[in-house]
C-alpha positions in Angstrom: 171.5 -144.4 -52.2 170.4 -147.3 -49.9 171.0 -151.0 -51.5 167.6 -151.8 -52.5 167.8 -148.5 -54.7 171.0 -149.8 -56.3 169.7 -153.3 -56.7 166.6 -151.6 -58.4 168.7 -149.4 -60.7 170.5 -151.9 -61.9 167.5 -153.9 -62.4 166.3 -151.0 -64.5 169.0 -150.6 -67.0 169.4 -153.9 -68.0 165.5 -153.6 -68.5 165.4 -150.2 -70.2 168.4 -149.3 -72.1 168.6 -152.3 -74.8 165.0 -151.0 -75.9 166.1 -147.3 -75.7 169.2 -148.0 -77.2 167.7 -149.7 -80.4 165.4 -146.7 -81.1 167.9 -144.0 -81.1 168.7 -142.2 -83.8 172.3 -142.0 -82.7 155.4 -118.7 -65.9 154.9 -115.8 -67.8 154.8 -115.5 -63.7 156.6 -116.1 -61.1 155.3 -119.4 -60.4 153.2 -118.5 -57.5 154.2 -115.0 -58.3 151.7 -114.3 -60.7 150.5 -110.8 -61.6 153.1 -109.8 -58.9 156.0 -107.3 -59.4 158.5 -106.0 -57.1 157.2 -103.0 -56.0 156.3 -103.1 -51.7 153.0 -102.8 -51.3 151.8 -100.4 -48.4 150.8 -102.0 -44.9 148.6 -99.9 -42.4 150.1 -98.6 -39.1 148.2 -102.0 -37.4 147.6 -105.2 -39.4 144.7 -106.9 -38.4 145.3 -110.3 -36.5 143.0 -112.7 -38.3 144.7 -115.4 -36.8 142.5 -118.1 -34.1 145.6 -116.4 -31.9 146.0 -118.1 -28.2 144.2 -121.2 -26.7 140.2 -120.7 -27.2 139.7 -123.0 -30.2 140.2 -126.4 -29.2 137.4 -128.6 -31.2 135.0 -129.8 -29.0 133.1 -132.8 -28.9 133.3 -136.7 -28.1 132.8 -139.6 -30.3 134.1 -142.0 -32.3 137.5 -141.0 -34.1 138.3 -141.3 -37.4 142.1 -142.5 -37.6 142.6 -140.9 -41.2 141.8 -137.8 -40.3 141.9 -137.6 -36.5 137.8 -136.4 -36.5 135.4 -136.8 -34.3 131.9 -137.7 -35.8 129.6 -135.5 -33.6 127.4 -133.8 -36.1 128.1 -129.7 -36.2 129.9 -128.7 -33.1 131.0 -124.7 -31.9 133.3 -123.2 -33.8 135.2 -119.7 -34.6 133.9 -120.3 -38.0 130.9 -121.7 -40.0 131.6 -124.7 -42.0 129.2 -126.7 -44.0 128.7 -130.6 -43.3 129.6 -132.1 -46.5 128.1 -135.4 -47.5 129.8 -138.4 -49.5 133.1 -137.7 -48.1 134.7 -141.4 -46.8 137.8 -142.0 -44.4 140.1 -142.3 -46.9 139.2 -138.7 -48.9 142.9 -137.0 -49.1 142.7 -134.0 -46.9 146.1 -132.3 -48.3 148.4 -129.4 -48.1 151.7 -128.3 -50.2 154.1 -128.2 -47.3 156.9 -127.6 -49.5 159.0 -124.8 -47.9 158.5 -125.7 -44.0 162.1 -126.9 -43.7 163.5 -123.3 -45.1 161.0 -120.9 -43.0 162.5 -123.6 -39.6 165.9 -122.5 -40.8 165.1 -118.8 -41.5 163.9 -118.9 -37.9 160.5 -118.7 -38.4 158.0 -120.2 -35.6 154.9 -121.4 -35.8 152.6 -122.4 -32.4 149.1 -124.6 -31.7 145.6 -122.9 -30.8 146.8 -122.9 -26.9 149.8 -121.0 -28.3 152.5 -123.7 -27.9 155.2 -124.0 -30.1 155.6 -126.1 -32.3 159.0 -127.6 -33.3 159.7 -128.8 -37.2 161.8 -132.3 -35.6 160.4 -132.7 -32.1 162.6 -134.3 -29.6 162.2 -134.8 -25.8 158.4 -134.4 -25.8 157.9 -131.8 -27.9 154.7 -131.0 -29.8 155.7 -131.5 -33.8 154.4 -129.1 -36.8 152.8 -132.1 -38.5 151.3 -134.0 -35.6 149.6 -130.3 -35.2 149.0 -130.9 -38.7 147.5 -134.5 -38.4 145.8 -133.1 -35.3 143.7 -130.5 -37.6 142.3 -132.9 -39.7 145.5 -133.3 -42.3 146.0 -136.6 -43.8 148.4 -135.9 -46.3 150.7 -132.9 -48.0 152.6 -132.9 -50.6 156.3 -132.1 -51.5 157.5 -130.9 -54.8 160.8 -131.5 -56.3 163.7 -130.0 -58.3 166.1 -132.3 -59.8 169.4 -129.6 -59.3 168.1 -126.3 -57.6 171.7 -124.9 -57.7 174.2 -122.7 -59.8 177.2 -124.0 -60.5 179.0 -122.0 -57.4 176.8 -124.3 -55.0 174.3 -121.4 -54.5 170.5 -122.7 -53.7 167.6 -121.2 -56.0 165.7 -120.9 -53.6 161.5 -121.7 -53.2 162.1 -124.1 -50.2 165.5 -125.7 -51.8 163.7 -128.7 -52.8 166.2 -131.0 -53.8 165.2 -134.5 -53.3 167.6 -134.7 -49.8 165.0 -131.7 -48.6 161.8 -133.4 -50.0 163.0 -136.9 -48.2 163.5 -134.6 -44.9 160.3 -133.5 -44.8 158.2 -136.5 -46.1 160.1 -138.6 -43.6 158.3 -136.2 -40.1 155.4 -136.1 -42.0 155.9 -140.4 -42.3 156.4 -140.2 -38.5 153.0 -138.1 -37.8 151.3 -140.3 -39.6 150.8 -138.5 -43.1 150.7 -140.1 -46.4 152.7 -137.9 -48.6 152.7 -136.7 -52.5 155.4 -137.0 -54.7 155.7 -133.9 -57.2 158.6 -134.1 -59.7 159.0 -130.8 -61.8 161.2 -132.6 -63.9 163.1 -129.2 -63.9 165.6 -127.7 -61.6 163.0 -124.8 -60.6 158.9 -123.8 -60.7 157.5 -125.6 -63.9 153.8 -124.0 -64.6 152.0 -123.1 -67.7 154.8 -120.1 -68.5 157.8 -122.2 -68.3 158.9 -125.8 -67.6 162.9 -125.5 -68.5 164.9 -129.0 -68.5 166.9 -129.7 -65.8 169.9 -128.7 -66.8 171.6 -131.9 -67.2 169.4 -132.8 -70.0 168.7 -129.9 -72.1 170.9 -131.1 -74.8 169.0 -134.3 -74.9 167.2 -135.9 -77.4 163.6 -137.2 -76.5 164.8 -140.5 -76.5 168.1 -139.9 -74.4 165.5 -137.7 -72.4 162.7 -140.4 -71.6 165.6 -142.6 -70.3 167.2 -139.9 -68.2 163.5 -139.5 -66.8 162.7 -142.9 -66.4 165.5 -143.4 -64.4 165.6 -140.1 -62.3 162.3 -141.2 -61.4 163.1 -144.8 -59.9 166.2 -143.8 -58.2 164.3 -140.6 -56.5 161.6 -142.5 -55.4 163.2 -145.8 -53.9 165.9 -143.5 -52.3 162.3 -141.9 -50.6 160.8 -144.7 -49.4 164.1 -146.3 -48.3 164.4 -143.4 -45.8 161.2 -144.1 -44.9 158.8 -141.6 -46.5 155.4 -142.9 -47.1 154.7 -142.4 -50.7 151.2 -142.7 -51.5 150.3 -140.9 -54.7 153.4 -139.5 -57.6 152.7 -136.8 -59.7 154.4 -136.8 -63.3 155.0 -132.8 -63.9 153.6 -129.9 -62.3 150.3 -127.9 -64.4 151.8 -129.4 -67.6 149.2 -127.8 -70.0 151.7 -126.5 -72.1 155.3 -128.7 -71.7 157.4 -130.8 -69.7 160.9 -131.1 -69.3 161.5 -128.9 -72.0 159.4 -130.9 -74.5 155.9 -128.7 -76.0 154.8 -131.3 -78.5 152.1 -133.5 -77.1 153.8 -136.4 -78.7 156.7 -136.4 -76.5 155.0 -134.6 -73.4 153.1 -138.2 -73.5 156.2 -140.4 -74.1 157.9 -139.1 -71.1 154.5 -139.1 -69.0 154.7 -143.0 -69.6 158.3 -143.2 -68.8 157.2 -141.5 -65.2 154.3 -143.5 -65.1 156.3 -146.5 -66.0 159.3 -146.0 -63.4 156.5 -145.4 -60.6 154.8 -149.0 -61.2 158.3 -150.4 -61.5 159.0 -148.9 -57.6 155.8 -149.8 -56.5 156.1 -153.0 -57.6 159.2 -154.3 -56.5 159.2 -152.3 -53.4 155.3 -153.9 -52.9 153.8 -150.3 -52.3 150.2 -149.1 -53.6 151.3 -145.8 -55.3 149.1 -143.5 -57.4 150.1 -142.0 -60.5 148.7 -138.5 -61.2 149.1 -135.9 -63.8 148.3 -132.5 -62.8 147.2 -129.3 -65.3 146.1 -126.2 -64.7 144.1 -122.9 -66.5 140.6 -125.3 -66.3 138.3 -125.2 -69.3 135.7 -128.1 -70.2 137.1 -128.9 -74.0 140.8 -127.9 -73.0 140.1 -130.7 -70.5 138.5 -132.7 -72.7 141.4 -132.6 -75.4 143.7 -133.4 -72.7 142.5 -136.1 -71.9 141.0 -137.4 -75.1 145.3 -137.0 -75.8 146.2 -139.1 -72.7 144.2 -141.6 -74.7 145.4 -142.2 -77.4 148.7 -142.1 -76.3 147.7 -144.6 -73.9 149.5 -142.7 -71.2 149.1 -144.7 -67.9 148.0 -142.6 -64.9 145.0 -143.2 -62.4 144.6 -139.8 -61.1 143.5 -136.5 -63.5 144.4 -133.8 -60.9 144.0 -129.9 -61.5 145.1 -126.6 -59.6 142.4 -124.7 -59.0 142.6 -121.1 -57.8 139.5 -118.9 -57.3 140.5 -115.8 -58.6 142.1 -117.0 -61.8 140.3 -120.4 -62.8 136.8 -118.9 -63.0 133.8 -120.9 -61.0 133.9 -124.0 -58.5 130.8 -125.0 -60.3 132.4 -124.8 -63.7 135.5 -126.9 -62.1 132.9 -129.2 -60.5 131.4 -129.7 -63.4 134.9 -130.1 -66.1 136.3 -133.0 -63.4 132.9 -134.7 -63.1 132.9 -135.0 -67.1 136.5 -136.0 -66.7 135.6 -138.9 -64.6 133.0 -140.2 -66.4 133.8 -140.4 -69.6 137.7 -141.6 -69.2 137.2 -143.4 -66.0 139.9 -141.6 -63.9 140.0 -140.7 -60.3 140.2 -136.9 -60.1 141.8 -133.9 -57.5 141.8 -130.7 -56.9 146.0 -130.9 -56.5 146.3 -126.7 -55.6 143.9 -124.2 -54.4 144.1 -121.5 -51.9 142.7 -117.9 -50.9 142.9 -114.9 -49.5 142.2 -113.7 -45.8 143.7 -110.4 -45.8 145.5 -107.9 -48.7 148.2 -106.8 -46.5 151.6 -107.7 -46.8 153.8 -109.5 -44.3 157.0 -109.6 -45.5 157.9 -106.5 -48.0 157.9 -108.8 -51.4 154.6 -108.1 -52.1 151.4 -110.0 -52.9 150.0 -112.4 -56.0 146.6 -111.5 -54.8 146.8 -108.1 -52.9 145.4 -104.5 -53.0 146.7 -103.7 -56.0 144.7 -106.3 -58.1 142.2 -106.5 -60.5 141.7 -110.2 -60.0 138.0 -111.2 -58.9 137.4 -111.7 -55.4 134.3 -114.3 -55.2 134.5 -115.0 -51.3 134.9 -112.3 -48.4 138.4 -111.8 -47.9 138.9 -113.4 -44.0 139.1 -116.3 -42.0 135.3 -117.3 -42.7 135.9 -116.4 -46.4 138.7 -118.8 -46.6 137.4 -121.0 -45.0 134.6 -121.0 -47.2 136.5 -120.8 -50.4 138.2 -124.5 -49.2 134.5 -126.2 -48.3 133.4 -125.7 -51.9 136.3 -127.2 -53.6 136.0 -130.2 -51.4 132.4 -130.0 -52.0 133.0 -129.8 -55.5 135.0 -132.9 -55.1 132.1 -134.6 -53.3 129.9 -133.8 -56.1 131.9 -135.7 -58.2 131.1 -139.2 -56.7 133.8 -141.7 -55.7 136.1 -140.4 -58.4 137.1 -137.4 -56.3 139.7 -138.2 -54.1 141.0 -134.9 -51.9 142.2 -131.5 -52.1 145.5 -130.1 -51.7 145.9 -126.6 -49.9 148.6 -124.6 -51.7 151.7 -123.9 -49.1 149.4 -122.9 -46.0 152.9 -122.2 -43.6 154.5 -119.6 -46.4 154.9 -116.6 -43.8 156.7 -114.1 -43.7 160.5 -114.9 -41.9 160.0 -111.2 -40.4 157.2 -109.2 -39.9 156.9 -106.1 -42.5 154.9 -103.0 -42.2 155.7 -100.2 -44.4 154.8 -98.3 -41.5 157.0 -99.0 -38.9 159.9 -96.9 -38.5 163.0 -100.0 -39.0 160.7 -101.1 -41.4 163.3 -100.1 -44.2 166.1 -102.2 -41.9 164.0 -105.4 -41.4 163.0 -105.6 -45.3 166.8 -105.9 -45.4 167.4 -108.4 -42.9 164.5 -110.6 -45.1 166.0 -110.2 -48.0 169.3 -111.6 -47.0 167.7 -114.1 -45.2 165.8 -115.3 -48.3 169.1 -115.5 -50.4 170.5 -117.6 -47.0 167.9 -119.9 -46.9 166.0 -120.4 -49.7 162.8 -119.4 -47.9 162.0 -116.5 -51.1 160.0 -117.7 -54.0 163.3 -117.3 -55.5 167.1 -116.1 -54.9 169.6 -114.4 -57.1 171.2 -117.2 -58.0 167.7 -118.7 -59.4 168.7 -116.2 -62.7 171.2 -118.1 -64.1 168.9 -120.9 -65.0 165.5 -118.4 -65.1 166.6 -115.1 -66.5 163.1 -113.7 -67.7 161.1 -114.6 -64.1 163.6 -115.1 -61.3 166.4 -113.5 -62.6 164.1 -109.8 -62.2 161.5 -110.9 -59.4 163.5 -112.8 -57.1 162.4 -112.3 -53.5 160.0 -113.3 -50.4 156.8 -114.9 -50.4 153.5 -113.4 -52.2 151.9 -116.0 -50.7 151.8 -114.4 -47.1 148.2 -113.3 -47.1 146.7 -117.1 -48.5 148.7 -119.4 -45.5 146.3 -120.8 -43.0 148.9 -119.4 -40.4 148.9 -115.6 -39.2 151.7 -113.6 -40.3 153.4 -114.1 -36.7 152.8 -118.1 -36.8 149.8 -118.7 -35.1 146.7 -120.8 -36.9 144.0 -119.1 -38.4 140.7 -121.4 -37.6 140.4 -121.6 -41.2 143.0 -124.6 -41.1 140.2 -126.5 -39.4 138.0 -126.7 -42.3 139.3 -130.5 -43.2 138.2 -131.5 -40.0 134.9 -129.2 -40.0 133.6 -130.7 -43.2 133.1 -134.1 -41.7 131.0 -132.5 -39.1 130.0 -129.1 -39.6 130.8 -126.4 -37.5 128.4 -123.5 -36.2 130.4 -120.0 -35.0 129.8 -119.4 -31.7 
């Protein structure tokens, strides 16, 4: 911790704790594994390469560049896929992706390369081309980092799901920094995935009281994010919980779920403030419905939770219609006067598997499919959430891609014959490096999920990256919507 975190710690307790003090009383799902079991799902003898592969897909045109998001304005341009132009969309609309596990897939060996099929290195030095320059190069302006307060068992053994302690999160938000990304902030408040089906307590406060608990939070949250931005991460928007429709930090009443929003909200302004930053504060819930909505944020109310941002996950094939989520945020905007986001989406462009775990959304599910499943059909699936965005006025502010680099650290196919040998060689380097949605060591603190599901990525077949590490076109589509883009 850097001085100016200390200085503002101390700061903070003499602040908070006499007030504290004189009121106390003394997934089902993986996470992103949803509908996902264990069982290795089949892979044909070839998979298909869907990926924009070597060097022919360099964006053409000239014009005047928009810094934010490195575009040039040249109306619709050739492309390998077609994009809509999307109208209403300013400089400043947050083109995002969840870049969460990158550091763990560097370290499990994984590469990734340009469209002229360079490599690309996760800290360049000596000239090298860097992941998230590539990134700011393909019309990314920000991503966004999750955190775990203690992702370890008490043998020192990582849970896995990127590792993202706060030293990981400040790693990565730092080269993004450098790139010249703006970065999102997301506490869990919880030492693994918090979603709808679970949201455990860090460990270190389970046996808390709410009001022992909002003060733990309160200052968590300070000391995380001044030790960020004193290693030099930009921190643009913080995000109090991850999908907390149902709890938070252990908490399930709405009551205290409020109490320790405020206390997030609270320590955020405090940072921002004394550290003279413009940070956002967002709040982030998931399975969208117009009155659940509403009653959320009818809630946030009259709690008089602070927040300026009402941000939702927003997944295809389980969240129903973009036009019914188009329509829930625009009615979230207007009648509470909030800025709104689409804070997770994703899709398919292929049902095989890459890396033996098996998929969320593969050939085995029911789940409904409402774009072709390819390049072009992901592609399309990302313009109409941003369009939905657009539709919302100046209250929608950006969409965040769900972890588009989550490949496979080996290539699996049922169907080769050391495919039994290289499944082994994954799994062990998922335990390693924490590049699995989850380890073994994840089932001490999450029996019911990790402790039986623990693995790779089912997230393989959604990335905007082929399963060797080469960019689909489909990561273009933040760039293409300011323009339009017309397949050649």
């Amino acid at each position: 911790m850097g001085k100016s975190s200390k200085r503002i710690i101390a700061a903070l307790l003499c602040f908070v704790l006499p007030a504290v003090f004189a009121g106390c009383a003394k997934n089902g799902g993986s996470s992103k594994d949803k509908n996902t079991d264990s069982t290795v799902t089949g892979v044909s003898s070839g998979i298909e390469d869907t990926s924009s592969g070597n060097g022919n897909n360099s964006v053409q045109g000239s014009g005047t560049e928009n810094n934010n998001n490195n575009i040039q304005n040249t109306g619709y341009i050739e492309a390998g896929i077609n994009v809509p132009y999307i109208s209403g969309l300013d400089e400043d609309f947050i083109c995002g992706v969840d870049i969460s596990s990158i550091k763990s897939e560097y370290e499990s060996g994984v590469q990734y390369y340009d469209f002229e099929g360079n490599e690309l290195a996760y800290s360049p030095v000596d000239g090298e081309k860097g992941f998230f320059v590539f990134l700011k190069e393909c019309g990314i302006n920000w991503v966004r980092i999750r955190v775990w307060n203690d992702p370890y068992d008490k043998k020192g053994n990582s849970y896995g799901g990127g590792n993202n302690d706060l030293e990981t999160a400040s790693d990565i938000g730092k080269l993004a920094t450098d790139a010249g990304l703006r970065v999102l902030i997301d506490f869990h408040y919880s030492d693994f995935w918090a979603d709808p089906g679970k949201f455990q307590a860090p460990k270190a406060w389970q046996n808390m009281d709410i009001d022992s608990k909002s003060q733990a939070l309160e200052v968590y949250t300070v000391e995380s994010l001044t030790t960020l931005i004193d290693n030099g991460v930009d921190v643009g928007m913080v995000q109090i919980g991850n999908e907390t429709v149902n709890g938070l930090a252990g908490e399930t009443e709405w009551e205290n779920i409020c109490r320790l929003m405020n206390e997030g909200s609270r320590a955020v302004r405090y940072v921002a403030d004394t550290m003279e930053k413009e940070i956002l504060v967002a709040l982030h819930f998931t399975d969208i419905s117009e009155n659940r909505y509403r009653n959320i944020a009818s809630t946030l109310k009259d709690r008089q939770v602070d927040y300026d941002v009402f941000a939702t996950s927003y997944y295809p094939f389980w969240h129903g219609t973009v036009e019914n989520m188009a329509s829930t945020m625009k009615i979230i905007a207007e009648e509470y006067d909030k800025k709104v986001m689409v804070a997770e989406t994703s899709y398919v462009y292929t049902l095989e598997d890459g890396d033996g775990h098996g998929q969320s959304v593969g050939k085995d599910s029911s789940l409904p499919l409402s774009y072709d499943v390819s390049v072009q059909g992901q592609a399309d699936a990302v313009a109409s959430v941003i369009q939905a965005m657009a539709d919302t006025g100046e209250a929608g502010i950006g969409v965040f891609y769900w972890e588009p680099a989550w490949i496979p650290v080996q290539l699996y196919n049922k169907a080769m014959k050391n495919h039994k040998r290289i499944l082994r060689e994954n799994k062990k380097i998922w335990e390693e490096n924490g590049s699995g949605w989850a380890s073994r060591a994840a089932g001490s603190y999450d029996a019911n999920d990790a402790g039986k599901w623990y693995g790779g990525s089912s997230w393989d077949n959604q990335a905007l990256f082929s399963f060797e590490g080469y960019p689909s076109e489909s990561l273009l589509v933040f760039k293409y919507v300011f323009t339009g883009a017309v397949k050649k």
